[in-house]
mmCIF file of the protein (N, C-alpha, C, O) and its ligand, coordinates in Angstrom:
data_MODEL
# 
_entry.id   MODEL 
# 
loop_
_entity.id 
_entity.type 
_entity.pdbx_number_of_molecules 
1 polymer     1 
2 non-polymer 1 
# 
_entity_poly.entity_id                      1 
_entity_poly.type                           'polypeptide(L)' 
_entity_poly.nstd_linkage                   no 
_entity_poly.nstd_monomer                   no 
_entity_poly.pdbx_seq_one_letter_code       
;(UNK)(UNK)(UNK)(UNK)(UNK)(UNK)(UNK)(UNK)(UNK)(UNK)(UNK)(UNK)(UNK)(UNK)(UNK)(UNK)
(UNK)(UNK)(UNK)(UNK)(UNK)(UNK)(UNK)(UNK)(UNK)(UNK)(UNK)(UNK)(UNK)(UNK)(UNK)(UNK)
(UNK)(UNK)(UNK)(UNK)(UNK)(UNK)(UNK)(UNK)(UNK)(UNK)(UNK)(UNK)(UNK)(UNK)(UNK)(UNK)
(UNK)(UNK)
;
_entity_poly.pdbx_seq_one_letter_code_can   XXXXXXXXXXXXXXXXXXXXXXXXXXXXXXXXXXXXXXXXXXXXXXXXXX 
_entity_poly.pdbx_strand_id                 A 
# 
loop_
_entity_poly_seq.entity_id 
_entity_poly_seq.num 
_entity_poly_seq.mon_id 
_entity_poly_seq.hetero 
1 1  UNK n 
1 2  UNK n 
1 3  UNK n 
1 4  UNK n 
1 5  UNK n 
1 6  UNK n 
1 7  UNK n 
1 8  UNK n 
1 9  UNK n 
1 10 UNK n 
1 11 UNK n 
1 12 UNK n 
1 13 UNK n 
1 14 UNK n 
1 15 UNK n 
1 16 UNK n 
1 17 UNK n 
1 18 UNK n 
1 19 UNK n 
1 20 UNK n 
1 21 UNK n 
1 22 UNK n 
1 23 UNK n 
1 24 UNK n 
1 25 UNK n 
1 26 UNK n 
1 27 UNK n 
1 28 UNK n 
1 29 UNK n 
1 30 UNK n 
1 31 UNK n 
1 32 UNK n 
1 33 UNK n 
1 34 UNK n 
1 35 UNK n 
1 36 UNK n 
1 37 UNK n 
1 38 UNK n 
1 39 UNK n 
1 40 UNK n 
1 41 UNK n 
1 42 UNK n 
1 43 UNK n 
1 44 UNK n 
1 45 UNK n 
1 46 UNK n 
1 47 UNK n 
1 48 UNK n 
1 49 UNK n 
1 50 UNK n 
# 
loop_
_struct_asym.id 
_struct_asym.entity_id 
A 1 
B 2 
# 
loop_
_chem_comp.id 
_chem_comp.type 
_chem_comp.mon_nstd_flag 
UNK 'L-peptide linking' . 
ZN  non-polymer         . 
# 
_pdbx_entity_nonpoly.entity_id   2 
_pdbx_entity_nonpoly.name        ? 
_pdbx_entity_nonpoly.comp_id     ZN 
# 
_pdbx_nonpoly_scheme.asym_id         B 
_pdbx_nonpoly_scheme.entity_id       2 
_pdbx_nonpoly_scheme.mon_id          ZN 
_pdbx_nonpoly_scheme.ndb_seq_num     1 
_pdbx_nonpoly_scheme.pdb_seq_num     101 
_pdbx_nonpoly_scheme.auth_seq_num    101 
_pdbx_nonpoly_scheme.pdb_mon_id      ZN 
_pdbx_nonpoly_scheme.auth_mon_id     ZN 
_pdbx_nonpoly_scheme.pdb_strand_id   A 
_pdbx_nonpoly_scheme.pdb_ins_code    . 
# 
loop_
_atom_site.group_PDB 
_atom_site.id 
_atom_site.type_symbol 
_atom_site.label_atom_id 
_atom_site.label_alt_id 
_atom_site.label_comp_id 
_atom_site.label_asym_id 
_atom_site.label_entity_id 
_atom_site.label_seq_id 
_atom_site.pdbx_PDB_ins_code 
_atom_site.Cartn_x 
_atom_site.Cartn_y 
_atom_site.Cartn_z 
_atom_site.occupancy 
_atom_site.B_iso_or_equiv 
_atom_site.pdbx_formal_charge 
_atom_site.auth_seq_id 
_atom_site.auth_comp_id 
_atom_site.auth_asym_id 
_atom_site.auth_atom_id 
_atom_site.pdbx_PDB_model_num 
ATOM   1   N  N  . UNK A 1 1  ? -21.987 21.215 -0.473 1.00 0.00 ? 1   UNK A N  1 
ATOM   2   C  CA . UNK A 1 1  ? -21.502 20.232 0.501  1.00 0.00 ? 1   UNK A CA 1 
ATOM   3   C  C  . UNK A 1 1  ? -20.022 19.933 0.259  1.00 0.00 ? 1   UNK A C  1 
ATOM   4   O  O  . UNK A 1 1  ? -19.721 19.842 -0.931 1.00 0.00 ? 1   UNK A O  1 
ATOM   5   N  N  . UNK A 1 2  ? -19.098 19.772 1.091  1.00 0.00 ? 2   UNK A N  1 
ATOM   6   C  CA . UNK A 1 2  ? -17.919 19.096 1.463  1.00 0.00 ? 2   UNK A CA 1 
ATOM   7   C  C  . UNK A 1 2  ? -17.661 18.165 1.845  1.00 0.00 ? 2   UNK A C  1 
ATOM   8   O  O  . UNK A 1 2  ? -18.708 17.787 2.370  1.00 0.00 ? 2   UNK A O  1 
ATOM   9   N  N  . UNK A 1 3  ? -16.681 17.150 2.037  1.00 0.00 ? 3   UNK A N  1 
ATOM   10  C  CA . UNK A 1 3  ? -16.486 15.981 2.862  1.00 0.00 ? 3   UNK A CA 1 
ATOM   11  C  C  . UNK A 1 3  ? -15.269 16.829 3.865  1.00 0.00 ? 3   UNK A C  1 
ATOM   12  O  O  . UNK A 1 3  ? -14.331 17.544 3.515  1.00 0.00 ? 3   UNK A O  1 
ATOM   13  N  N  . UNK A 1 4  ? -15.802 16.351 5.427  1.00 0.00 ? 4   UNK A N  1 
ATOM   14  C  CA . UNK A 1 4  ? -14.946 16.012 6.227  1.00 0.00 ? 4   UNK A CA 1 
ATOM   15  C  C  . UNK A 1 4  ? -13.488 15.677 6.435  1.00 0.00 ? 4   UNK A C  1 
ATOM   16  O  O  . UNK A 1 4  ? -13.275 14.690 7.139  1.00 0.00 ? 4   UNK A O  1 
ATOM   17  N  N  . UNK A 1 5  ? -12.716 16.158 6.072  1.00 0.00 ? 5   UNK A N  1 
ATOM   18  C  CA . UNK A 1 5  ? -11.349 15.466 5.717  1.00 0.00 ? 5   UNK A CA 1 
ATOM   19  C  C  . UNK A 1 5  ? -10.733 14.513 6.831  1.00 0.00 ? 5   UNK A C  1 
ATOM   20  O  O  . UNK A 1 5  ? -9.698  13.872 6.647  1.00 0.00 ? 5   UNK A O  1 
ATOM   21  N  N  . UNK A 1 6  ? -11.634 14.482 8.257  1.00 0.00 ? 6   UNK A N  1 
ATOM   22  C  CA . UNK A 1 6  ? -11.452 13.548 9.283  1.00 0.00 ? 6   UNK A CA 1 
ATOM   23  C  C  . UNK A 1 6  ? -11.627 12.679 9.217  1.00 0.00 ? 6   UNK A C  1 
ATOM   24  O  O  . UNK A 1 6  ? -10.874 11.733 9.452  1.00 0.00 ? 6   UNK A O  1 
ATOM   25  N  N  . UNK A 1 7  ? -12.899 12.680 8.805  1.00 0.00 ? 7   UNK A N  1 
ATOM   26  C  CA . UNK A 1 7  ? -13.896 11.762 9.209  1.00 0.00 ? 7   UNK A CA 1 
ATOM   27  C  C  . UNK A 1 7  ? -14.324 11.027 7.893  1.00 0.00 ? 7   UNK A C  1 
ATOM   28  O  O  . UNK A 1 7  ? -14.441 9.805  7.802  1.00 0.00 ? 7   UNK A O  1 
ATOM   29  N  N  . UNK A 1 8  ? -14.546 11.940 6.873  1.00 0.00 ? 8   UNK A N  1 
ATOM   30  C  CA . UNK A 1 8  ? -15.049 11.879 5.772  1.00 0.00 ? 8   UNK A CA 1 
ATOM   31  C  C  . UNK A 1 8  ? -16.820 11.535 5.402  1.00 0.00 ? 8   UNK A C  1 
ATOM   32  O  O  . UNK A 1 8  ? -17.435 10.793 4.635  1.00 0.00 ? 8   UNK A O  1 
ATOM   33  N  N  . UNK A 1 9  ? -17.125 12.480 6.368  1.00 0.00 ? 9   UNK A N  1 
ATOM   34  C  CA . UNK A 1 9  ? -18.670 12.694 6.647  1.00 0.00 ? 9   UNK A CA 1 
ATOM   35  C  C  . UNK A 1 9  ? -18.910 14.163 5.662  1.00 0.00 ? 9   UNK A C  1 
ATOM   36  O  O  . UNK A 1 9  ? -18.108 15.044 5.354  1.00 0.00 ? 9   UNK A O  1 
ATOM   37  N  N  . UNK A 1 10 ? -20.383 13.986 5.336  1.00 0.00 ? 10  UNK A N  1 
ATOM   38  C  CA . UNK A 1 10 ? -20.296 15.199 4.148  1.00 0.00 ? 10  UNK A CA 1 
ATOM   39  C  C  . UNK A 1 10 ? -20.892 16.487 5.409  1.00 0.00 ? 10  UNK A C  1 
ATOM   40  O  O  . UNK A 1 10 ? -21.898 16.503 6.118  1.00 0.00 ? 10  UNK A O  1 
ATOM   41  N  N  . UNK A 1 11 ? -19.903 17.328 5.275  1.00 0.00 ? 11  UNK A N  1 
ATOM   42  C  CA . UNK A 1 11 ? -20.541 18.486 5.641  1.00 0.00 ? 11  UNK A CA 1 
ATOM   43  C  C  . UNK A 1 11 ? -21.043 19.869 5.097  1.00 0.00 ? 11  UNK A C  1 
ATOM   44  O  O  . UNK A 1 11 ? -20.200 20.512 4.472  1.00 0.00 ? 11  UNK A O  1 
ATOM   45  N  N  . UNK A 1 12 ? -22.033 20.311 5.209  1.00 0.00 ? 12  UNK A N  1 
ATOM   46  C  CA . UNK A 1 12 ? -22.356 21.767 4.578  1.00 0.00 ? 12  UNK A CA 1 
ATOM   47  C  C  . UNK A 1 12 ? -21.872 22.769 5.581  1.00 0.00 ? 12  UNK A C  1 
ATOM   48  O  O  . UNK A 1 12 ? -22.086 23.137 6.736  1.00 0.00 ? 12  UNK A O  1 
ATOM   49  N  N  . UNK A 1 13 ? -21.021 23.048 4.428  1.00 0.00 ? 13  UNK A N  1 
ATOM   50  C  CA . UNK A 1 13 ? -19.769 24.517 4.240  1.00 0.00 ? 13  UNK A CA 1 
ATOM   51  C  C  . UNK A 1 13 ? -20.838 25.931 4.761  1.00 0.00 ? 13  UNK A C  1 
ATOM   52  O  O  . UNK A 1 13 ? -20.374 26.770 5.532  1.00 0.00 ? 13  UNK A O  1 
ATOM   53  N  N  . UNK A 1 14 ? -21.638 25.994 4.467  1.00 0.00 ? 14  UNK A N  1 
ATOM   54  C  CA . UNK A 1 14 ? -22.609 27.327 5.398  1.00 0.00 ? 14  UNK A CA 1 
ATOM   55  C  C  . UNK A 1 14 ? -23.307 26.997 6.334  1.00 0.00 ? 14  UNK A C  1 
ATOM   56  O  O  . UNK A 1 14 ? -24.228 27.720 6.713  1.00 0.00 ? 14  UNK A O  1 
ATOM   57  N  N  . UNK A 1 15 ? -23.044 25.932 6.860  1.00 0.00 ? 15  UNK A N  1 
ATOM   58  C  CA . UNK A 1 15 ? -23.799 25.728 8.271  1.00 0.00 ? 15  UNK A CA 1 
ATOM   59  C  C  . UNK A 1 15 ? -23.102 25.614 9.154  1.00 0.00 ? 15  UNK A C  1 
ATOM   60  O  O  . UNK A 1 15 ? -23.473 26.102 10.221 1.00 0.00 ? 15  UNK A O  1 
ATOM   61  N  N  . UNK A 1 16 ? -21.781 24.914 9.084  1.00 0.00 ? 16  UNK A N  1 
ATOM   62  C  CA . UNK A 1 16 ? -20.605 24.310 10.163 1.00 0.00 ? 16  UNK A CA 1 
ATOM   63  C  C  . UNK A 1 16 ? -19.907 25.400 10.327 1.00 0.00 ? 16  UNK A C  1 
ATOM   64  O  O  . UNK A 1 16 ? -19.742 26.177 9.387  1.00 0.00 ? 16  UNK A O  1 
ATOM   65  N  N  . UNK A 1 17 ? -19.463 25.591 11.375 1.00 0.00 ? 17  UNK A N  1 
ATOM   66  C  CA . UNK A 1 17 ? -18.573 26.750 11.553 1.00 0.00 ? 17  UNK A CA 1 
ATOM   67  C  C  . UNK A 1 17 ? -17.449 26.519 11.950 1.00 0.00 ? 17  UNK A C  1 
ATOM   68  O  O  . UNK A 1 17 ? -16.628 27.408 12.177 1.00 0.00 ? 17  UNK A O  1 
ATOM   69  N  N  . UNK A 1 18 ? -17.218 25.189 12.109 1.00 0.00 ? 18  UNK A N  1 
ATOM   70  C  CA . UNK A 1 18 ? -16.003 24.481 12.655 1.00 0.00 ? 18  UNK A CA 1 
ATOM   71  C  C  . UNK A 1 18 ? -14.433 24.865 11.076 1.00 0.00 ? 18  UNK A C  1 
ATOM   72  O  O  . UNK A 1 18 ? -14.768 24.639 9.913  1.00 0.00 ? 18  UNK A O  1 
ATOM   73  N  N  . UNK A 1 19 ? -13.614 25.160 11.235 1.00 0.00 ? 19  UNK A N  1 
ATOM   74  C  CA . UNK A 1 19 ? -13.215 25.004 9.868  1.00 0.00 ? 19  UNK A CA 1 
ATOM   75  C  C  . UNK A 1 19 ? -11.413 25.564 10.102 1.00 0.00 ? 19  UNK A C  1 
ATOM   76  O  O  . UNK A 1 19 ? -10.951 26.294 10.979 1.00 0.00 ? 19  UNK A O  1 
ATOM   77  N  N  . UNK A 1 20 ? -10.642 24.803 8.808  1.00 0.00 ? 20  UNK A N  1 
ATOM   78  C  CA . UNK A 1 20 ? -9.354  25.016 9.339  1.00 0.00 ? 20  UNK A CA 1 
ATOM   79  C  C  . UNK A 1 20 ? -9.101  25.318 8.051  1.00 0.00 ? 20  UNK A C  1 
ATOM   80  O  O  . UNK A 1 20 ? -9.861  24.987 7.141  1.00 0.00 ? 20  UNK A O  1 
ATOM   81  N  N  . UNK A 1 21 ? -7.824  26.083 7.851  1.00 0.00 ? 21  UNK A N  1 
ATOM   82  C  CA . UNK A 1 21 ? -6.722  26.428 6.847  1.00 0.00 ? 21  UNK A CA 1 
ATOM   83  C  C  . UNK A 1 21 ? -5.572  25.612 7.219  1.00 0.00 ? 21  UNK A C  1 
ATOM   84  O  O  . UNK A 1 21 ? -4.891  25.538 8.242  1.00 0.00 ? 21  UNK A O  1 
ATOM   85  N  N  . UNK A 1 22 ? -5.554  24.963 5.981  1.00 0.00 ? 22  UNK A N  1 
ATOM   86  C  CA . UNK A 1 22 ? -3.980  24.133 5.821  1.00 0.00 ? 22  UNK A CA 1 
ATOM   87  C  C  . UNK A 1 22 ? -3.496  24.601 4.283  1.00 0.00 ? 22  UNK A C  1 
ATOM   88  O  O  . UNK A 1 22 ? -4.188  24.426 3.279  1.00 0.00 ? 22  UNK A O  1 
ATOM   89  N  N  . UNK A 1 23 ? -2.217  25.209 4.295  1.00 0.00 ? 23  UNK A N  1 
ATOM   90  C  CA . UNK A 1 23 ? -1.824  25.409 2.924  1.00 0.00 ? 23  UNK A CA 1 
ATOM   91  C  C  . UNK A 1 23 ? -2.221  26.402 1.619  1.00 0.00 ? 23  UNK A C  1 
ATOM   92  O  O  . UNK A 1 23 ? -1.806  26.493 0.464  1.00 0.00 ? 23  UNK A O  1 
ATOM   93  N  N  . UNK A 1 24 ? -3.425  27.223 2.560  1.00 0.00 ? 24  UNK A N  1 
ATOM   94  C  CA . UNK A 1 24 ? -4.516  28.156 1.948  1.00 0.00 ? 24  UNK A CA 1 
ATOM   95  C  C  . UNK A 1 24 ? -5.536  27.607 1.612  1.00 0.00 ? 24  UNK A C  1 
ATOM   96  O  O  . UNK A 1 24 ? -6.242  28.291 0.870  1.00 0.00 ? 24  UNK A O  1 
ATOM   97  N  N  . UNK A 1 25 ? -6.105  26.098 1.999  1.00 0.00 ? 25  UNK A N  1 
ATOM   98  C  CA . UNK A 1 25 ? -7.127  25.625 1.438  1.00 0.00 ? 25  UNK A CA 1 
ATOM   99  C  C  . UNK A 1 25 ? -8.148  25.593 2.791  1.00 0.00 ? 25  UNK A C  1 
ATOM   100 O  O  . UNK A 1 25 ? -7.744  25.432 3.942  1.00 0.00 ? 25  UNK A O  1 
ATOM   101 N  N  . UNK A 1 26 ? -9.282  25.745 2.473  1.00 0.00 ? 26  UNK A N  1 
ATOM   102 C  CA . UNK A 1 26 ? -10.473 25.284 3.858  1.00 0.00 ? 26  UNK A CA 1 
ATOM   103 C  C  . UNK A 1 26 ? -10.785 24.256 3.853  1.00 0.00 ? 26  UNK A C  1 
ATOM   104 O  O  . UNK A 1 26 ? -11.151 23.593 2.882  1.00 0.00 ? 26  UNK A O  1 
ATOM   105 N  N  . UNK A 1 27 ? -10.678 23.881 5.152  1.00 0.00 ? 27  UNK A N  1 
ATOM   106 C  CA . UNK A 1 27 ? -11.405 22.788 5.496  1.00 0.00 ? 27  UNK A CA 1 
ATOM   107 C  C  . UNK A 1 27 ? -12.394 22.543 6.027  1.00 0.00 ? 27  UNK A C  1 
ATOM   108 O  O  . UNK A 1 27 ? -12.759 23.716 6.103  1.00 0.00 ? 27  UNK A O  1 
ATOM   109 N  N  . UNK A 1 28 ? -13.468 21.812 6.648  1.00 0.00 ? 28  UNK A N  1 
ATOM   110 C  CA . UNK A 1 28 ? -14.455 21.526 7.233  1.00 0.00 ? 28  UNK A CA 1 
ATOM   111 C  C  . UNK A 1 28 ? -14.588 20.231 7.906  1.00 0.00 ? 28  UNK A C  1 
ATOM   112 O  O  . UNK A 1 28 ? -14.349 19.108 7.463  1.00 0.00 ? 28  UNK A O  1 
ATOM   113 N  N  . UNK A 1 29 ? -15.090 20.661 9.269  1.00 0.00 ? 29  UNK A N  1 
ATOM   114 C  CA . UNK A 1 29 ? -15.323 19.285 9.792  1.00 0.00 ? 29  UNK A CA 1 
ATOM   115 C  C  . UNK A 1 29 ? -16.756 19.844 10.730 1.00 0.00 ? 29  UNK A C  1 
ATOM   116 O  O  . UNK A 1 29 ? -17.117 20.948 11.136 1.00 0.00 ? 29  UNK A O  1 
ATOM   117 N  N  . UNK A 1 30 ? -17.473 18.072 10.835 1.00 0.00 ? 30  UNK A N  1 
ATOM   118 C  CA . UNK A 1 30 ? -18.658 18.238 11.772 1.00 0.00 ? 30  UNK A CA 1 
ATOM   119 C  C  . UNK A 1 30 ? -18.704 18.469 13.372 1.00 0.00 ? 30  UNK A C  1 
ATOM   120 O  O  . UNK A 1 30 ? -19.604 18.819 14.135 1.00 0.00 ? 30  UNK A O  1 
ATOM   121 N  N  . UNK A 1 31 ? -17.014 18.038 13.596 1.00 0.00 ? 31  UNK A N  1 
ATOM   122 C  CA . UNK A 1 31 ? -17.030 18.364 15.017 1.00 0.00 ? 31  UNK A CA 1 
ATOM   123 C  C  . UNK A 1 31 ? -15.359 19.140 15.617 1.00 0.00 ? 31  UNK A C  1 
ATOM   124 O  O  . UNK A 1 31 ? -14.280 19.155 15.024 1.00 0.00 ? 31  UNK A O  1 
ATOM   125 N  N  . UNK A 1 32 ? -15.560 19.456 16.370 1.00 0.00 ? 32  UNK A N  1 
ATOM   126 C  CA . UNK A 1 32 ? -14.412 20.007 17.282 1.00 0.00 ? 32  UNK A CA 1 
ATOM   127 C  C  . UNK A 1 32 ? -13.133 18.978 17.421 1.00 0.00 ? 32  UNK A C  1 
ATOM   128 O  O  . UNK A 1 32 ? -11.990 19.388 17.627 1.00 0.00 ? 32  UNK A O  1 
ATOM   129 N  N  . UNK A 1 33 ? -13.467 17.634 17.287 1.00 0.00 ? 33  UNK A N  1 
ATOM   130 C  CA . UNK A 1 33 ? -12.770 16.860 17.539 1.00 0.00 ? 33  UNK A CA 1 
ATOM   131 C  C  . UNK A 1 33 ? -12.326 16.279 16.189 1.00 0.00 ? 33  UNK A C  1 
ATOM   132 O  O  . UNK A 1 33 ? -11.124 16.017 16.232 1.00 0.00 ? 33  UNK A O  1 
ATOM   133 N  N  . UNK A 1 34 ? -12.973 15.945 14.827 1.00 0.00 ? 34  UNK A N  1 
ATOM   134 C  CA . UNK A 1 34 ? -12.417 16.034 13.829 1.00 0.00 ? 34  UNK A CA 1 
ATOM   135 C  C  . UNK A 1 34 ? -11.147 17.057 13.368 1.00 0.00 ? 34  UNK A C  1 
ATOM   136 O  O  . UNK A 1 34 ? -10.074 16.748 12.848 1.00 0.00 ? 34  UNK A O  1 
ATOM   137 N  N  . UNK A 1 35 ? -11.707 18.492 13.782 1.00 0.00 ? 35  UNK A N  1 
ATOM   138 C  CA . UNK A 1 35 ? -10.542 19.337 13.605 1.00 0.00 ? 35  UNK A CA 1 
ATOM   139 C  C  . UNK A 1 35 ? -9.485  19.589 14.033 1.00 0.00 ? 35  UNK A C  1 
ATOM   140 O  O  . UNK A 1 35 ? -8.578  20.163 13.430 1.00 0.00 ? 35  UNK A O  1 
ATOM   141 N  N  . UNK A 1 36 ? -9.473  19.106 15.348 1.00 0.00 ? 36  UNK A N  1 
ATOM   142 C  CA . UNK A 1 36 ? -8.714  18.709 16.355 1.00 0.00 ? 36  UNK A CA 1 
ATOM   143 C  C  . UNK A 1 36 ? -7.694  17.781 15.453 1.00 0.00 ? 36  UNK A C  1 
ATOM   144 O  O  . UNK A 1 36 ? -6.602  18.212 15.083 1.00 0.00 ? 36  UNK A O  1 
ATOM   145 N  N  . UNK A 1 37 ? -8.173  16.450 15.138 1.00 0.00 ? 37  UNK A N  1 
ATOM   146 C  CA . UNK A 1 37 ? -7.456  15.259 14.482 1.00 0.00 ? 37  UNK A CA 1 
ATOM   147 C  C  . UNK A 1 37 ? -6.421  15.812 13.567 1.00 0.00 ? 37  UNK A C  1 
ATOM   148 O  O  . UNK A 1 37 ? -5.195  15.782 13.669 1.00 0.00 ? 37  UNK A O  1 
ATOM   149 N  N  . UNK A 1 38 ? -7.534  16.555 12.235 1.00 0.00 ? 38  UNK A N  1 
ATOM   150 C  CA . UNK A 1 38 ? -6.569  17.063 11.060 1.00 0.00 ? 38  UNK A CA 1 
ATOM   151 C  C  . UNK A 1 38 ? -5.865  18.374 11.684 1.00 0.00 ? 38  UNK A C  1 
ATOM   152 O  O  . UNK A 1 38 ? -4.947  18.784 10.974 1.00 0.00 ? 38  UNK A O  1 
ATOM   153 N  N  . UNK A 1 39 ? -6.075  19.055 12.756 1.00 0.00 ? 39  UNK A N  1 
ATOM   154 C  CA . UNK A 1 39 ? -4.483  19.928 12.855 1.00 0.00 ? 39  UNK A CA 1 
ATOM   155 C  C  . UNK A 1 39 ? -3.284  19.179 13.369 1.00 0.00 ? 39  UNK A C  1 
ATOM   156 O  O  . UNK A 1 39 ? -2.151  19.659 13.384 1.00 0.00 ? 39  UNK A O  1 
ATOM   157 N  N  . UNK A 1 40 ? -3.658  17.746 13.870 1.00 0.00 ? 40  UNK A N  1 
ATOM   158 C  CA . UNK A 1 40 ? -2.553  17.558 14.551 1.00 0.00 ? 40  UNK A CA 1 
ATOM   159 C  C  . UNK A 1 40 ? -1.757  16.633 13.479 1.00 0.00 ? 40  UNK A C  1 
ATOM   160 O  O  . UNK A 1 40 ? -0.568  16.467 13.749 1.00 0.00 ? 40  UNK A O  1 
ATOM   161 N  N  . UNK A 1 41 ? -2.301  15.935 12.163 1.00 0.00 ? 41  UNK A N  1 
ATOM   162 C  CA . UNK A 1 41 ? -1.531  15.666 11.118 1.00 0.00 ? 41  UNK A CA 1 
ATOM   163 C  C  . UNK A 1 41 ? -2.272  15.688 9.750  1.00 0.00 ? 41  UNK A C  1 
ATOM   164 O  O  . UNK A 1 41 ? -2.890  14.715 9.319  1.00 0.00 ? 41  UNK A O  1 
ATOM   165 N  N  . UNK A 1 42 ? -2.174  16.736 9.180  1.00 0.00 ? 42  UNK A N  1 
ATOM   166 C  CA . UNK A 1 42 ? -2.933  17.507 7.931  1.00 0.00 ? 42  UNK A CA 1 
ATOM   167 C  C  . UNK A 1 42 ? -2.727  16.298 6.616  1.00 0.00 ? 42  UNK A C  1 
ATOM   168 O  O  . UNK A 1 42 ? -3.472  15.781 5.783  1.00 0.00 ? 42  UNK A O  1 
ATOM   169 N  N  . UNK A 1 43 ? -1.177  16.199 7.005  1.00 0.00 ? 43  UNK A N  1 
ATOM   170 C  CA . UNK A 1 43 ? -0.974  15.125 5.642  1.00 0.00 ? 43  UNK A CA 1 
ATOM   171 C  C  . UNK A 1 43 ? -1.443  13.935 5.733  1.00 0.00 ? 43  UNK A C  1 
ATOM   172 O  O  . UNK A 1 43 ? -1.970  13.393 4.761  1.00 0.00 ? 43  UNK A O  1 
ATOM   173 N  N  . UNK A 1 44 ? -1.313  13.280 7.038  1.00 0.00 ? 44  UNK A N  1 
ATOM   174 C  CA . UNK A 1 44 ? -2.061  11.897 6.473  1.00 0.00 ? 44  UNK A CA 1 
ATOM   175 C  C  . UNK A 1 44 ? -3.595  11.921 6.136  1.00 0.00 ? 44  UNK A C  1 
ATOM   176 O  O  . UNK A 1 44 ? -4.164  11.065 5.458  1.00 0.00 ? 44  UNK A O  1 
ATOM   177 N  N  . UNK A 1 45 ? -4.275  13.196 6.797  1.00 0.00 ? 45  UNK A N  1 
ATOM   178 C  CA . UNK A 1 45 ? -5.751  12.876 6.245  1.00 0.00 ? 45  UNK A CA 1 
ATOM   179 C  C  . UNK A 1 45 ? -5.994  13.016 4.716  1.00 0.00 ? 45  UNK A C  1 
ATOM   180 O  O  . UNK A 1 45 ? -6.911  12.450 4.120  1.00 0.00 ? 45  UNK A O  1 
ATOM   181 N  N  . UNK A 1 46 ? -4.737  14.130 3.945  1.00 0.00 ? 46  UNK A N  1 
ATOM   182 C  CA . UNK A 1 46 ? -4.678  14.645 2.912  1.00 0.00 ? 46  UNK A CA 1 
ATOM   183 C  C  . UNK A 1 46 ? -4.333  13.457 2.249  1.00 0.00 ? 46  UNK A C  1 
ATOM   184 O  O  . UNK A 1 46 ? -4.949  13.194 1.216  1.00 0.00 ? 46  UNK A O  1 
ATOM   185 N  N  . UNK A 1 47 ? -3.708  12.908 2.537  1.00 0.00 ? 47  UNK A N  1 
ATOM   186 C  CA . UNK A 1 47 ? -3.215  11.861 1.490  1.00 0.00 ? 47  UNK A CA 1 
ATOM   187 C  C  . UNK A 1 47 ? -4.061  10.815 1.490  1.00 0.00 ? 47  UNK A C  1 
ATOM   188 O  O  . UNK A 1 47 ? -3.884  9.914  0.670  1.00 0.00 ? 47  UNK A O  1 
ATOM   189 N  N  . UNK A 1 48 ? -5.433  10.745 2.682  1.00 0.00 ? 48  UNK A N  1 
ATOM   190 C  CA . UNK A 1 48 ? -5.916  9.257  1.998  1.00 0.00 ? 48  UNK A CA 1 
ATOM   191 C  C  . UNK A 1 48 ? -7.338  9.432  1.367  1.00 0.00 ? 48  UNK A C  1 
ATOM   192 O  O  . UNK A 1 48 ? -8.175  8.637  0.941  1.00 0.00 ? 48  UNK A O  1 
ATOM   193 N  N  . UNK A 1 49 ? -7.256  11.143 1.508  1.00 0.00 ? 49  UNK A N  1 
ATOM   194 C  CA . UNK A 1 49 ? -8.497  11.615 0.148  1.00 0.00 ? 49  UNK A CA 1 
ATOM   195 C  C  . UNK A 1 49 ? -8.008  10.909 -1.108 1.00 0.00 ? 49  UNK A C  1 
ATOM   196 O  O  . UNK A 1 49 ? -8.835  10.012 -1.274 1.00 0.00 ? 49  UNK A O  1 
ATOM   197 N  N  . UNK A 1 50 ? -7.333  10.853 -1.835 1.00 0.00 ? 50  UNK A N  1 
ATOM   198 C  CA . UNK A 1 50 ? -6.700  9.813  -3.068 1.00 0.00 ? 50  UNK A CA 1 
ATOM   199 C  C  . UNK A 1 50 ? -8.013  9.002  -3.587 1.00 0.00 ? 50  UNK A C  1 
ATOM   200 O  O  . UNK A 1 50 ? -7.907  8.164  -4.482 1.00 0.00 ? 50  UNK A O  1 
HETATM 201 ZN ZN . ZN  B 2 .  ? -15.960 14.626 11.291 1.00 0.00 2 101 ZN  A ZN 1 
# 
């Protein structure tokens, strides 16, 4: 399992197919619209994983 970096909902990484590269790292989200969110600003979701 993963967390969401949108949303911060846990998602499983072999089921979701939704998924982005920022920086060489994967991401995962539960919906189209989460991923949507983090392409349009990677760093602030990144920074409030902390
Ligand atoms: Zn989400």
């Amino acid at each position: 399992m993963t967390i969401d970096p949108s949303c911060k909902m846990k998602v499983d990484e072999k089921k979701v197919a939704i998924q982005s590269e920022y920086q060489g790292v994967a991401y995962y989200f539960c919906s189209p619209v989460c991923k949507q969110r983090f392409d349009k600003e990677p760093e602030k979701y990144l920074k409030e994983k902390k």
